[in-house]
ROKOLSE-283623 format. One record per residue (C-alpha): x, y, z. Coordinates in steps of 0.05 Angstrom, whole numbers, padded with zeros to 5 digits. Layout:
// ROKOLSE-283623
((X; Y; Z))
...
***
This chain:
// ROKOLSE-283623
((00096; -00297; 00073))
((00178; -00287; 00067))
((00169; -00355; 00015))
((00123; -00299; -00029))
((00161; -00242; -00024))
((00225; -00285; -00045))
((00184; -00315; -00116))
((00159; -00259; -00127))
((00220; -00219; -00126))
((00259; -00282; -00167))
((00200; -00271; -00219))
((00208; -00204; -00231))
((00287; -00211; -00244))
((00261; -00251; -00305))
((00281; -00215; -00369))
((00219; -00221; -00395))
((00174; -00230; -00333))
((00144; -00162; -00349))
((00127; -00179; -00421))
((00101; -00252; -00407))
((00056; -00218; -00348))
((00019; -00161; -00394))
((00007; -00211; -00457))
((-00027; -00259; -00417))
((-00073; -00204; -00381))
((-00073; -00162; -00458))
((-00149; -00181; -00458))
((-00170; -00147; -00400))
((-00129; -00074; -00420))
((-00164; -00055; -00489))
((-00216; -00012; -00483))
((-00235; 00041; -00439))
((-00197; 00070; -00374))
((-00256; 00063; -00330))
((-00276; -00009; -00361))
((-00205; -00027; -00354))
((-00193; -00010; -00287))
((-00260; -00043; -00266))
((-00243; -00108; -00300))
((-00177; -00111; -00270))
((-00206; -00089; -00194))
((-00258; -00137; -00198))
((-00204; -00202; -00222))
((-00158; -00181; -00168))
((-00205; -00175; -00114))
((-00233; -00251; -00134))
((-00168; -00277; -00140))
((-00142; -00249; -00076))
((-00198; -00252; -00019))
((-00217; -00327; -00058))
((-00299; -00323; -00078))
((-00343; -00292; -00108))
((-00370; -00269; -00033))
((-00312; -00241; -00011))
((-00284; -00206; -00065))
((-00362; -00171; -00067))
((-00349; -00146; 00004))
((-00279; -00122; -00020))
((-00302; -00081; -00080))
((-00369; -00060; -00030))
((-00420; -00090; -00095))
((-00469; -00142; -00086))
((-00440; -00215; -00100))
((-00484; -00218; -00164))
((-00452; -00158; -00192))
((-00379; -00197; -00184))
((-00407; -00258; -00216))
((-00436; -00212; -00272))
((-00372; -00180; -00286))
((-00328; -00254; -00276))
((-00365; -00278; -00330))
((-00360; -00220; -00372))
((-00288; -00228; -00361))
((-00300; -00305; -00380))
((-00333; -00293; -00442))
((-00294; -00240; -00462))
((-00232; -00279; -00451))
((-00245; -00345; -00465))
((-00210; -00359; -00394))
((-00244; -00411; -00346))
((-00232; -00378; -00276))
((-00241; -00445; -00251))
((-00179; -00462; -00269))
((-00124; -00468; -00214))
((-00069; -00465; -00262))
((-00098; -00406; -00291))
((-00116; -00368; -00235))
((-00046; -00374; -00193))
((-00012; -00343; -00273))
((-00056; -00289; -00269))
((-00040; -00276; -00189))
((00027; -00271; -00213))
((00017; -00239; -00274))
((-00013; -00176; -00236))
((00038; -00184; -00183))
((00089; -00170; -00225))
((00061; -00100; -00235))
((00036; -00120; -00310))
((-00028; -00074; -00286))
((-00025; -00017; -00237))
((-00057; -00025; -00168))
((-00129; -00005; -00156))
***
């Protein structure tokens, strides 16, 4: 946990950690507030509780509705959440306060 906190502080000191952060999640912020904010609650719930399950019980939807709105995201994107690479940029692409907290 003190290993996190340390990266993620290091990231952040990057001069352009901020910029870097909100072009790579730029697809998920057009459009409207209340899309916007759902896109980025459901992304961060399924990256940070780890399935599609989980991140369900975290949001209180049914799983199907997560894996409706992940593939939205998907399409919309061209992103393949299956992607480890991927997924542990966007963790720290949100982390680094590119979008604001749900």
């Amino acid at each position: 946990l003190e290993f996190r906190r340390v990266l993620f502080r290091s990231l952040r000191g990057l001069p352009d950690a901020g910029r870097l952060a909100t072009a790579l999640l730029a697809p998920l912020l057009a459009g409207r507030p209340a899309a916007r904010t759902q896109r980025l609650e459901t992304l961060r719930a399924y990256l940070e509780a780890g399935g599609v399950g989980e991140a369900a019980a975290t949001l209180g939807v049914h799983r199907n509705t997560v894996a409706y709105r992940l593939e939205a995201i998907q399409r919309a994107t061209g992103w393949d959440l299956a992607d480890r690479d991927l997924r542990v940029a966007l963790i720290v692409a949100m982390r680094l306060g590119a979008t604001p907290e749900p």
